[in-house]
py3Dmol code that shows the C-alpha trace and the ligand (Angstrom):
import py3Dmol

protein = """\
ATOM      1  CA  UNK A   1       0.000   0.000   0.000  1.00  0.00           C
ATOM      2  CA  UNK A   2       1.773   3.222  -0.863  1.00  0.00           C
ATOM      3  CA  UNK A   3       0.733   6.326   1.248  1.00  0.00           C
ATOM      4  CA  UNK A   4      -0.619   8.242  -1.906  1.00  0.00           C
ATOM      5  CA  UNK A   5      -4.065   9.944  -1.576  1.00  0.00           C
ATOM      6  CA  UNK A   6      -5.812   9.054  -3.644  1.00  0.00           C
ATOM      7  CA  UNK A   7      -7.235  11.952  -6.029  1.00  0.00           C
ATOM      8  CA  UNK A   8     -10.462  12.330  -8.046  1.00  0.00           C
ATOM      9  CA  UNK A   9     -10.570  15.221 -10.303  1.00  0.00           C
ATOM     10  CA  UNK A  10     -13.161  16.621 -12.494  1.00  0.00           C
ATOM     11  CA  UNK A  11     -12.186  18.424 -15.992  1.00  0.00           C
ATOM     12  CA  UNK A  12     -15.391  20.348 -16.949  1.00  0.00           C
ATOM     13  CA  UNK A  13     -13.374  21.571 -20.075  1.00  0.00           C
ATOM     14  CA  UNK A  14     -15.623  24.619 -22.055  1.00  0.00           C
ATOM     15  CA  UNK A  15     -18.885  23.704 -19.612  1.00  0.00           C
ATOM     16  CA  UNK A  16     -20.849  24.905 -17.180  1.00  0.00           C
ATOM     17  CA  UNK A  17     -21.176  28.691 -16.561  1.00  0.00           C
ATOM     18  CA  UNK A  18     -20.446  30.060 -12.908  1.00  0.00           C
ATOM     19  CA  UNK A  19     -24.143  29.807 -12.255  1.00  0.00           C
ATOM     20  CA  UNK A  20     -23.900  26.109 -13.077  1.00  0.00           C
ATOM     21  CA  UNK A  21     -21.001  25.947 -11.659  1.00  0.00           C
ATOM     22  CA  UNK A  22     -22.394  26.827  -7.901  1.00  0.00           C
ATOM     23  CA  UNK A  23     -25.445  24.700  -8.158  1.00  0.00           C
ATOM     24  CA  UNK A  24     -22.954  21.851  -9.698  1.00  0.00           C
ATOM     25  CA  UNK A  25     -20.543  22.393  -7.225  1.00  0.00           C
ATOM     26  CA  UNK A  26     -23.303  22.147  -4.331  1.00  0.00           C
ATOM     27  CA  UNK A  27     -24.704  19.357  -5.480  1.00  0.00           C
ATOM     28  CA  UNK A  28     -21.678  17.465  -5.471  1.00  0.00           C
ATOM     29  CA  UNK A  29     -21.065  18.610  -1.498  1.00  0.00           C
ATOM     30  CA  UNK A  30     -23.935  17.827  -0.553  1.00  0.00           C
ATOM     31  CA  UNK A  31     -24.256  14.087  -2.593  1.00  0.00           C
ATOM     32  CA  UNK A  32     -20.751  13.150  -1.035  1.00  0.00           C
ATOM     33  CA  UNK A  33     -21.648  14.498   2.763  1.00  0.00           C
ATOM     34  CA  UNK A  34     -24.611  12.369   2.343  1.00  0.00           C
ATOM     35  CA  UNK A  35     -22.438   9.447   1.196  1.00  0.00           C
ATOM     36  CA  UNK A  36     -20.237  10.414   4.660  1.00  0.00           C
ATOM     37  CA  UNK A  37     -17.228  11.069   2.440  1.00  0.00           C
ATOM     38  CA  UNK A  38     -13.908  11.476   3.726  1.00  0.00           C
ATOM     39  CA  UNK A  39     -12.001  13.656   1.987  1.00  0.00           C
ATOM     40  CA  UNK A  40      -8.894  12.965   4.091  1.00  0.00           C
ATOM     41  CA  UNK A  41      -9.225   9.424   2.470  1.00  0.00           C
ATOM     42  CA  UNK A  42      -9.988  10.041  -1.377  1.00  0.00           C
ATOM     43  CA  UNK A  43      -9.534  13.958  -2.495  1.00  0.00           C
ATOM     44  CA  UNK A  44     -12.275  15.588  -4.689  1.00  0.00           C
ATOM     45  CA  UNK A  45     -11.256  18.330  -6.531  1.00  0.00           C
ATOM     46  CA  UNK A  46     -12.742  19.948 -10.210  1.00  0.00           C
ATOM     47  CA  UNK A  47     -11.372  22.051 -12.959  1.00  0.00           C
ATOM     48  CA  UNK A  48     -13.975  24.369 -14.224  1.00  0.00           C
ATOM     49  CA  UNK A  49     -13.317  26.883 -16.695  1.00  0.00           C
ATOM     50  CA  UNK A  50     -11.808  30.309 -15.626  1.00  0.00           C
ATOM     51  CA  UNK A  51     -14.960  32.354 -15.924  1.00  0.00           C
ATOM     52  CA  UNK A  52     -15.993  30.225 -13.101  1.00  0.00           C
ATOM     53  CA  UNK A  53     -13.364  29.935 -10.393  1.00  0.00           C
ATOM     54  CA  UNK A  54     -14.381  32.791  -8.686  1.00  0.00           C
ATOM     55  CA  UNK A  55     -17.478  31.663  -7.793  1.00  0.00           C
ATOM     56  CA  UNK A  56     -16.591  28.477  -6.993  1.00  0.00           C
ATOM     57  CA  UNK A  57     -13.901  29.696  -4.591  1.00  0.00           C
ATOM     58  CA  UNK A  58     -16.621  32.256  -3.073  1.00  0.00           C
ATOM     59  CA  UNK A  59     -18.856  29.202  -2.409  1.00  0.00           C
ATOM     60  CA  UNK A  60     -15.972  26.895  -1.356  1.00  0.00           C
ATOM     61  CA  UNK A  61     -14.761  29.262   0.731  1.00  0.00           C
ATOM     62  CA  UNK A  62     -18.545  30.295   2.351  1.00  0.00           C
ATOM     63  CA  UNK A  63     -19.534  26.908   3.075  1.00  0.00           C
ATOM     64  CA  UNK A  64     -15.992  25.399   3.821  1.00  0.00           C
ATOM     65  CA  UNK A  65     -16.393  22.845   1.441  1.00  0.00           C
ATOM     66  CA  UNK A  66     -13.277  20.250   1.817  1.00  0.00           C
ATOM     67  CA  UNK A  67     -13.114  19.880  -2.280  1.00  0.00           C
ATOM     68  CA  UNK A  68     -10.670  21.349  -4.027  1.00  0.00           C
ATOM     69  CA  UNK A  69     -10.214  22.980  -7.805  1.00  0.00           C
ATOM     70  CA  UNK A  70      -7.823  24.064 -10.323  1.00  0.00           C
ATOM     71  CA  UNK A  71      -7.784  25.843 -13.368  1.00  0.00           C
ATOM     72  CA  UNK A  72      -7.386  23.751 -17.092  1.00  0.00           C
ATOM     73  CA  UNK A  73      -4.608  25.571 -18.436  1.00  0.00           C
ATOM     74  CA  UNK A  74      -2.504  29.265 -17.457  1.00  0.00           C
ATOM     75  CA  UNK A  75      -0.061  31.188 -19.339  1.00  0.00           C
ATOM     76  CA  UNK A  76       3.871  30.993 -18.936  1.00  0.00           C
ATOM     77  CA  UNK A  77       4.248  34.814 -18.508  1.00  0.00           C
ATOM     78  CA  UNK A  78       2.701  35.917 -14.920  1.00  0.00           C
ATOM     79  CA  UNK A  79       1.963  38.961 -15.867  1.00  0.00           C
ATOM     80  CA  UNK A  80       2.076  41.855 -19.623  1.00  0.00           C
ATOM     81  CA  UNK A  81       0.813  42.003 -22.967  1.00  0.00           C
ATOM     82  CA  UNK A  82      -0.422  38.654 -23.486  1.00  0.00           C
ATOM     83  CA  UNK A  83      -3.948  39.070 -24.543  1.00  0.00           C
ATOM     84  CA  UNK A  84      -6.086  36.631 -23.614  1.00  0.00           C
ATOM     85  CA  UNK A  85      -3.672  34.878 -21.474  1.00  0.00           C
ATOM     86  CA  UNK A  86      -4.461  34.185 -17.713  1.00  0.00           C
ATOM     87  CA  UNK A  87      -1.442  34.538 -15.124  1.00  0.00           C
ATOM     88  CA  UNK A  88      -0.807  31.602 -12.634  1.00  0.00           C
ATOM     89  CA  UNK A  89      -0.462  34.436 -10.455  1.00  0.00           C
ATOM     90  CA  UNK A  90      -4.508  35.186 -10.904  1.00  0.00           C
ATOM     91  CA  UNK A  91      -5.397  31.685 -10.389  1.00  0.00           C
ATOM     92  CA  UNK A  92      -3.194  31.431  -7.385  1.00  0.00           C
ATOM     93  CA  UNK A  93      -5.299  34.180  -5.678  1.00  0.00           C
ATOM     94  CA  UNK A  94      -8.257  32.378  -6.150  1.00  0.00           C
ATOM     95  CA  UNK A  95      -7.478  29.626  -3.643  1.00  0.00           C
ATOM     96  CA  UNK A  96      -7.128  27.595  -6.449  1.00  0.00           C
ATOM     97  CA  UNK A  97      -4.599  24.244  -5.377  1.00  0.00           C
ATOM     98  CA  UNK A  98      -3.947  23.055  -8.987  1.00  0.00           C
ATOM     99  CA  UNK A  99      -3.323  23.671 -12.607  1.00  0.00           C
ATOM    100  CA  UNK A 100      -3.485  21.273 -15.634  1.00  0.00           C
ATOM    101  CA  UNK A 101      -1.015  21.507 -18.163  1.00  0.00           C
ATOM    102  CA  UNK A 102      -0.440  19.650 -21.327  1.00  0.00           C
ATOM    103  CA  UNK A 103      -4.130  18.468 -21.489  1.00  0.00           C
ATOM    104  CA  UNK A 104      -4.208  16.831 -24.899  1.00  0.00           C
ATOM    105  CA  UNK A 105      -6.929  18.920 -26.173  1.00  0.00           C
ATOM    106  CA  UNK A 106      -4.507  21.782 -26.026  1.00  0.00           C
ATOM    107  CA  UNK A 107      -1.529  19.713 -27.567  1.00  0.00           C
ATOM    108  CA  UNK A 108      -4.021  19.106 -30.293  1.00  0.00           C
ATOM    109  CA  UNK A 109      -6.204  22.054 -30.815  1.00  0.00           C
ATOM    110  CA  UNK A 110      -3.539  24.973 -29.516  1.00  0.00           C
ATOM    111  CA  UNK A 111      -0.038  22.920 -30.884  1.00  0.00           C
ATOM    112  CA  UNK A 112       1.211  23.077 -27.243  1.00  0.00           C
ATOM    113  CA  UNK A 113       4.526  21.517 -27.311  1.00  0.00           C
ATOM    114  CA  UNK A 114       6.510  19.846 -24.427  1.00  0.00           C
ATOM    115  CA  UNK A 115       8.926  22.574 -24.648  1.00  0.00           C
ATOM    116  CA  UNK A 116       5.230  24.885 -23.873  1.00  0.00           C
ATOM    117  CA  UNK A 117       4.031  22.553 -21.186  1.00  0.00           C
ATOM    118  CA  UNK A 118       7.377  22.600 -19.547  1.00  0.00           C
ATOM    119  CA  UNK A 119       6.828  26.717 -18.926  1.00  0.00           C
ATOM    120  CA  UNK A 120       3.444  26.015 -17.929  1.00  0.00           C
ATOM    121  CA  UNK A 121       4.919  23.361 -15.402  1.00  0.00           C
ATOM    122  CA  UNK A 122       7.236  26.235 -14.490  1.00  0.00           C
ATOM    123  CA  UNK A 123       5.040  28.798 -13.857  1.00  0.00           C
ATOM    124  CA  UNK A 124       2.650  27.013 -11.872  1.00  0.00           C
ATOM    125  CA  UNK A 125       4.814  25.673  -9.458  1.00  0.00           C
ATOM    126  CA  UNK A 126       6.494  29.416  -9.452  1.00  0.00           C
ATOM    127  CA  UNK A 127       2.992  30.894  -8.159  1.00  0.00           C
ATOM    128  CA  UNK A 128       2.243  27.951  -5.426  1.00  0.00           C
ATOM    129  CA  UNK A 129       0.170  25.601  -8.233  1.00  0.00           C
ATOM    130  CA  UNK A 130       0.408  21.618  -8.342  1.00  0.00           C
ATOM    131  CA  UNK A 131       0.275  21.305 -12.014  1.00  0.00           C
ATOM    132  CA  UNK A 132      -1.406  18.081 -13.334  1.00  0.00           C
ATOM    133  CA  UNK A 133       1.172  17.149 -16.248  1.00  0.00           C
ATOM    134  CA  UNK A 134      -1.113  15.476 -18.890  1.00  0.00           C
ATOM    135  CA  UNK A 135       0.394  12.958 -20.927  1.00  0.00           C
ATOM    136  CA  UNK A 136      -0.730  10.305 -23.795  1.00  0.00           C
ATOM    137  CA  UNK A 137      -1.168   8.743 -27.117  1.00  0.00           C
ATOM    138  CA  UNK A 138      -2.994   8.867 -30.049  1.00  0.00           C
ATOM    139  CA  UNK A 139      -4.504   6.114 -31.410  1.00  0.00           C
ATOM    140  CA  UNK A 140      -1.635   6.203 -33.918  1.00  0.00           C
ATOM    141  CA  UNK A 141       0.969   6.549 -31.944  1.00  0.00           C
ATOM    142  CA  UNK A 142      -0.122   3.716 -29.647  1.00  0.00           C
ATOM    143  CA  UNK A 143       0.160   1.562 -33.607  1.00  0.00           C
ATOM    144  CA  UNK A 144       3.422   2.958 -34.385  1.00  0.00           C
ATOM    145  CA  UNK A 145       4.954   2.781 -30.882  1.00  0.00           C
ATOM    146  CA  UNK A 146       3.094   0.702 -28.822  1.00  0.00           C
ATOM    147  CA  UNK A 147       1.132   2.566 -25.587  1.00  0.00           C
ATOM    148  CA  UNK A 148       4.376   3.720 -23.680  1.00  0.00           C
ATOM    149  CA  UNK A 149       6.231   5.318 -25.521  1.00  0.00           C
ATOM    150  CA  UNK A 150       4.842   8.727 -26.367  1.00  0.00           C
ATOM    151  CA  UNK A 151       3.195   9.760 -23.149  1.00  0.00           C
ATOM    152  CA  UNK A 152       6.914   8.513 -21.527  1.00  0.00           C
ATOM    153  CA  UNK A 153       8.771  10.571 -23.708  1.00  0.00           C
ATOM    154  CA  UNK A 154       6.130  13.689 -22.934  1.00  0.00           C
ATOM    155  CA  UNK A 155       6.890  13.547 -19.413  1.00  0.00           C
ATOM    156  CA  UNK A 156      10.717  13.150 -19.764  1.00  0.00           C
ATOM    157  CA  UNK A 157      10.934  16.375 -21.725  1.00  0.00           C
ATOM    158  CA  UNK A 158       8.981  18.145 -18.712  1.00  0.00           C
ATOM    159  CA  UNK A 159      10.450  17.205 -16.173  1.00  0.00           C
ATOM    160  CA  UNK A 160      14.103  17.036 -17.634  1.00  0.00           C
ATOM    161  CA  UNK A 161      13.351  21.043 -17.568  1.00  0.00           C
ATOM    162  CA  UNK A 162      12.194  21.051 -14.057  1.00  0.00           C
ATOM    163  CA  UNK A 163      14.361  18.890 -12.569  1.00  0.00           C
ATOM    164  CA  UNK A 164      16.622  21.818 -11.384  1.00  0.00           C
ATOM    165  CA  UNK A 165      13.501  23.780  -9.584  1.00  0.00           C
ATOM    166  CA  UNK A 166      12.208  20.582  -7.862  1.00  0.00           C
ATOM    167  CA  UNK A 167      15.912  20.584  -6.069  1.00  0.00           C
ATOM    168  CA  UNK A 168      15.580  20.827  -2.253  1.00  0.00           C
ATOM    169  CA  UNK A 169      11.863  20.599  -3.053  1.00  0.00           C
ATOM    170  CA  UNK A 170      10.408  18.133  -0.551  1.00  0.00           C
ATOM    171  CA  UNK A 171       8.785  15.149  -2.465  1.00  0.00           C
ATOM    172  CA  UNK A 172       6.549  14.263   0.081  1.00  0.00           C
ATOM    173  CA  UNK A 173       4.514  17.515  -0.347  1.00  0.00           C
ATOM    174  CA  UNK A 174       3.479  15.944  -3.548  1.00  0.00           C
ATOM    175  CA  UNK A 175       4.078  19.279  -5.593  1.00  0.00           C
ATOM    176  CA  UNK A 176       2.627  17.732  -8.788  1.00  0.00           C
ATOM    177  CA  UNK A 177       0.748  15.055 -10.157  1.00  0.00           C
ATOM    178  CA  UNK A 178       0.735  13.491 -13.667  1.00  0.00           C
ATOM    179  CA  UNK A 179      -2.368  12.257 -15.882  1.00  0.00           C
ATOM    180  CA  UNK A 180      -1.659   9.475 -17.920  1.00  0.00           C
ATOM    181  CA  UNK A 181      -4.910   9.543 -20.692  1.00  0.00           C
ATOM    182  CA  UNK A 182      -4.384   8.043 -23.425  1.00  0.00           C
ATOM    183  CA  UNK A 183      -6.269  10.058 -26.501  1.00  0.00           C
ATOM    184  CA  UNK A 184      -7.972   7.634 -28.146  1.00  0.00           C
ATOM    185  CA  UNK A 185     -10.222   6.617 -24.762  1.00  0.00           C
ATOM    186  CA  UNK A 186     -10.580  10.335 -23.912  1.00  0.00           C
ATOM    187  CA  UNK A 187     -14.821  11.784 -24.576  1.00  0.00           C
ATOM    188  CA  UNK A 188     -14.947   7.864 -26.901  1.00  0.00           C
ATOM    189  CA  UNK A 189     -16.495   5.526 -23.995  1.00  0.00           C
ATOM    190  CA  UNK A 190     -13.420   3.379 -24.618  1.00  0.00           C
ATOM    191  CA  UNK A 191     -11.525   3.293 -21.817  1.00  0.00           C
ATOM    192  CA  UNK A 192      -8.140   1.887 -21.368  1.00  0.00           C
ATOM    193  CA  UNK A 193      -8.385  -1.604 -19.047  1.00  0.00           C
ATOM    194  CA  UNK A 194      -7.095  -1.449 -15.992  1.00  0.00           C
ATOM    195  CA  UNK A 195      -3.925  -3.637 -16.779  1.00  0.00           C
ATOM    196  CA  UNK A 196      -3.070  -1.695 -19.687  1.00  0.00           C
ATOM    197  CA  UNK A 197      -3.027   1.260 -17.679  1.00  0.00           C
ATOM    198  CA  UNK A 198      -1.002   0.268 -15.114  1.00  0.00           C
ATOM    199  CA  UNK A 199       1.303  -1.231 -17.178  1.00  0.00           C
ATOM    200  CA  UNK A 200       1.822   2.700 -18.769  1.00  0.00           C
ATOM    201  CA  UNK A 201       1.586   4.225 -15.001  1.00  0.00           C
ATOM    202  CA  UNK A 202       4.559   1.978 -14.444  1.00  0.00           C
ATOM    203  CA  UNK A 203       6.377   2.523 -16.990  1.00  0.00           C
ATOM    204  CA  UNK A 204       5.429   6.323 -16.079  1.00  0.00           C
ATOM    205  CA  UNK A 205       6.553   6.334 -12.446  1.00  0.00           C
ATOM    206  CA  UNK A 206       9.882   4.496 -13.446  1.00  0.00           C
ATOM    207  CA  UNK A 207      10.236   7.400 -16.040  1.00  0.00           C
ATOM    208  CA  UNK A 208       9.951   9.788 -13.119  1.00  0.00           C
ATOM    209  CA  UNK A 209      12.723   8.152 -11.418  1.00  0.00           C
ATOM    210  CA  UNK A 210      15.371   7.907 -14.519  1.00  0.00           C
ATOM    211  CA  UNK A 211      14.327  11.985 -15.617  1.00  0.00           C
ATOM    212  CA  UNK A 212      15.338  13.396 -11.878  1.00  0.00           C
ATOM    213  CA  UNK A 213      18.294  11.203 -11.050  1.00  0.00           C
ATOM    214  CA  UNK A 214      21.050  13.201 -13.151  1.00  0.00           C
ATOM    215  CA  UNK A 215      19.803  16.389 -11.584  1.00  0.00           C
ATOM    216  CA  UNK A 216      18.319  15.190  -8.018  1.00  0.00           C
ATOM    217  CA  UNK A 217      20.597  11.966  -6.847  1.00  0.00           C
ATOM    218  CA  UNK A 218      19.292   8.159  -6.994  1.00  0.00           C
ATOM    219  CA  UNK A 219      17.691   8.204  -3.638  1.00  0.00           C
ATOM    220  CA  UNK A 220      15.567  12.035  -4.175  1.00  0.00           C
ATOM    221  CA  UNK A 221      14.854  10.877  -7.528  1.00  0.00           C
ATOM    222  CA  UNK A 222      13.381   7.306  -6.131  1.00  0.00           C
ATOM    223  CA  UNK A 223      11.403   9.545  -3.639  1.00  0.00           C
ATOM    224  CA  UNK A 224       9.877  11.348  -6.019  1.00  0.00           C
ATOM    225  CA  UNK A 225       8.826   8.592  -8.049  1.00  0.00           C
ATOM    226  CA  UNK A 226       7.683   7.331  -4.890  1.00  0.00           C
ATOM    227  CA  UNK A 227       5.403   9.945  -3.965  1.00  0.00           C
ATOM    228  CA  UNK A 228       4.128  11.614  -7.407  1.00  0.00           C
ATOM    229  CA  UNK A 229       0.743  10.729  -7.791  1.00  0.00           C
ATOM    230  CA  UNK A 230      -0.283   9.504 -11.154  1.00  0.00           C
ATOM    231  CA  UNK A 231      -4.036   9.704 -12.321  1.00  0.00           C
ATOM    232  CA  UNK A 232      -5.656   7.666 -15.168  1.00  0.00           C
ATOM    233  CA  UNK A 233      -7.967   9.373 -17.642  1.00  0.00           C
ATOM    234  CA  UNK A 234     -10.077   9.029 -20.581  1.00  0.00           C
ATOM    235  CA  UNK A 235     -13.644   7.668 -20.407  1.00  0.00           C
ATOM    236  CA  UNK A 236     -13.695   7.235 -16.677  1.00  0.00           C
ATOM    237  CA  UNK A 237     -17.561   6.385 -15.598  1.00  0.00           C
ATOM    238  CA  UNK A 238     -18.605   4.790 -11.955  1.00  0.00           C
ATOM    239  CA  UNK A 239     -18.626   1.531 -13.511  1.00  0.00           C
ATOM    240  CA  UNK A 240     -14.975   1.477 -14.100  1.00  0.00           C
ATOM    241  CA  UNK A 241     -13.214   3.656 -12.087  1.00  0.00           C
ATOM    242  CA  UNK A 242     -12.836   1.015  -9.183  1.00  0.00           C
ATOM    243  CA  UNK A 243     -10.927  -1.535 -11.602  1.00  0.00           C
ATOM    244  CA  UNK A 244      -8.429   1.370 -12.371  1.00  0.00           C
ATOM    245  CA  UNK A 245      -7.948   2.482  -8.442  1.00  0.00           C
ATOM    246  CA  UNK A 246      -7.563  -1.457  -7.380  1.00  0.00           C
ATOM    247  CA  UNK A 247      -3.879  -0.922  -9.556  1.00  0.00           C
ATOM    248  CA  UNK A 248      -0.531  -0.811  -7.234  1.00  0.00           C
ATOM    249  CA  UNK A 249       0.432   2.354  -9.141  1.00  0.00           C
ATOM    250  CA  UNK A 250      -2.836   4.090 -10.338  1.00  0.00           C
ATOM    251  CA  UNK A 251      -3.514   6.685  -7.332  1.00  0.00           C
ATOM    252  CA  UNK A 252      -6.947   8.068  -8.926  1.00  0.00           C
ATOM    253  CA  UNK A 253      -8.659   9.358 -12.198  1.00  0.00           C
ATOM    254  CA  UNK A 254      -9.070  12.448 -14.357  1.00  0.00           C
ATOM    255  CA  UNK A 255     -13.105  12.338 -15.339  1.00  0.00           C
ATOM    256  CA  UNK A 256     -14.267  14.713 -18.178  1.00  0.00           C
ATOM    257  CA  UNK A 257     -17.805  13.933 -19.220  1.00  0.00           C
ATOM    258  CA  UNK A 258     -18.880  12.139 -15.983  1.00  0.00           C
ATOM    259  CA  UNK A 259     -17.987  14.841 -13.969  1.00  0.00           C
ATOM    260  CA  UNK A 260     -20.462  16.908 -15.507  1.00  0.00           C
ATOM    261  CA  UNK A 261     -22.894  15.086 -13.119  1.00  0.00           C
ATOM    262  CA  UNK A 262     -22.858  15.566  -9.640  1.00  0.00           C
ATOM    263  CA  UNK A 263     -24.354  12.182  -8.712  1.00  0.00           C
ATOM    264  CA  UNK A 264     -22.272  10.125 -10.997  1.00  0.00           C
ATOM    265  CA  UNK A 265     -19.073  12.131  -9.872  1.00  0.00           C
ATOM    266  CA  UNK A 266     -19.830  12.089  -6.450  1.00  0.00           C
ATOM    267  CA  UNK A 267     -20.259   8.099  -7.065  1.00  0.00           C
ATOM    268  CA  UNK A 268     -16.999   7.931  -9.015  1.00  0.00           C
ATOM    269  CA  UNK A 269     -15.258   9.616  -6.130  1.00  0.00           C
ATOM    270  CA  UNK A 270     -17.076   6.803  -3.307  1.00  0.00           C
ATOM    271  CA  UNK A 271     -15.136   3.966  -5.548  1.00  0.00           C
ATOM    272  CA  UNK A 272     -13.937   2.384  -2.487  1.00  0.00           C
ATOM    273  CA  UNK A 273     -17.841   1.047  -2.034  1.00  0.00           C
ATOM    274  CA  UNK A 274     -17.986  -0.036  -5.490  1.00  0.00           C
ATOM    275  CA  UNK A 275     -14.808  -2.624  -4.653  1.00  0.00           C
ATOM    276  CA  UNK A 276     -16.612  -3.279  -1.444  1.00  0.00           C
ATOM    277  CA  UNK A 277     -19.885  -4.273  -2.851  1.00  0.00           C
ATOM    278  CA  UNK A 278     -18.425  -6.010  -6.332  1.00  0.00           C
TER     279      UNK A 278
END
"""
ligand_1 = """\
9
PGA
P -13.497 11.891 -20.581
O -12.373 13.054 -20.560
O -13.633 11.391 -19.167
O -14.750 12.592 -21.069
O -13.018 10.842 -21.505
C -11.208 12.938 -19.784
C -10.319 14.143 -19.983
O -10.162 14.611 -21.124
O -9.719 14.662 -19.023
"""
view = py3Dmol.view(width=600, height=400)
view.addModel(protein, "pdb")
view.setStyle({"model": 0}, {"cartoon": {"style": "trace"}})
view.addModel(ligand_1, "xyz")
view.setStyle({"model": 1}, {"stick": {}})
view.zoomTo()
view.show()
């Protein structure tokens, strides 16, 4: 058993308005107090787009609500003439405890390269952000190169360029997570199966490992691999999500469409009951 919390996170991607947004974000309180959810045990957090995170923070804050949020994506520069571009700074302010970067609808749709999603890295760690360092394959690159490969490679090139700013960082305060989805299973109801992610998740935590050791040492870069949590994603749904958690190194899930829905959320967040009662 490793001492990784698990995590449960919910990318709303370009839905929900802030309106929606507090009656979505209520809902889910209220479903998972119901449930008696400990948050200590399994952490809920969502990523709602940046129109809303004031008003979730407002109602978070308000009602102390133990679940946390993030934004889906911030700028590299913190602050100047970048129009349209939101600071980490900005996000920061608003409570938020996360950022995703490298979220392969922005590789795709906005050409974000590693090189991009290592700044992004960068700059949220740099304002007090975990980023959530999305990585995976397309359906052709899992033909060309097998599953591995690409998302490996993806998060070698990040944190190669980290590696110096996570020096006398201490791993333990798990200062960033990784997403492992691979982008054929992502909004297609074809999820990975639990084996084949792990296998990846593996190969993805022993990647952690090999990327710090020239900068951090052997043993730091051991601990780090050690303590990084690393999510699956793509296609998550309450009726699978407890076949990916039961994996040694799978320490929770990314959900986009079922996270829309507070009941089936707040169900895929309970998973522990769903290995109790199978
Ligand atoms: P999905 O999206 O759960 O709708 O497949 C996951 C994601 O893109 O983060």
């Amino acid at each position: 058993m490793s001492n990784r919390t698990p995590l449960i996170a919910g990318n709303w991607k370009n839905n929900i308005d802030h309106l929606h947004a507090i009656a979505l974000v209520q809902k889910l309180a209220w479903t998972l107090r119901d449930a008696d959810h400990d948050f200590d045990d399994v952490e809920v957090a969502v990523f709602p787009p940046f129109t809303d995170l004031r008003s979730v923070q407002s109602l978070v804050a308000a009602d102390r609500l133990p679940i946390t949020y993030g934004a889906q994506d911030l700028s590299v520069h913190d602050s100047g003439a970048y129009t349209g571009e939101i600071s980490g700074a900005f996000i920061a302010k608003l409570d938020a405890r996360y950022a995703l970067v490298g979220h392969s609808e922005r590789r795709q749709y906005h050409h974000e390269t590693d090189e991009v999603v290592a700044q992004k890295t960068i700059a949220a760690r740099r304002n007090g952000l975990v980023p959530v360092i999305c990585v995976g394959e397309t359906a052709d690159d899992l033909e060309a190169q097998g599953p591995a490969a690409v998302p490996v490679a993806q998060l070698t090139a990040v944190l190669e360029t980290i590696a110096a700013d996570l020096d006398g960082v201490e791993p333990d305060a798990a200062p960033l997570v990784v997403a492992y989805e691979p982008v054929w299973a992502i909004g297609s109801g074809q999820a990975a199966s639990p084996e084949q992610a792990q296998q990846v998740i593996a190969r993805l935590r022993a990647a952690v490992a090999d990327s710090l050791t020239p900068t951090l040492g052997e043993a730091q870069a051991q601990a780090w691999a050690a303590s990084v949590r690393v999510l699956y994603g793509g296609s998550v749904a309450v009726d699978n999500v407890a076949g990916f958690l039961a994996q040694p190194d799978i320490d929770g899930a990314l959900v986009g469409g079922a996270s829309l829905d507070a009941t089936k959320f707040a169900q895929i967040a309970q998973f522990r009951k769903h290995v109790r009662t199978n």
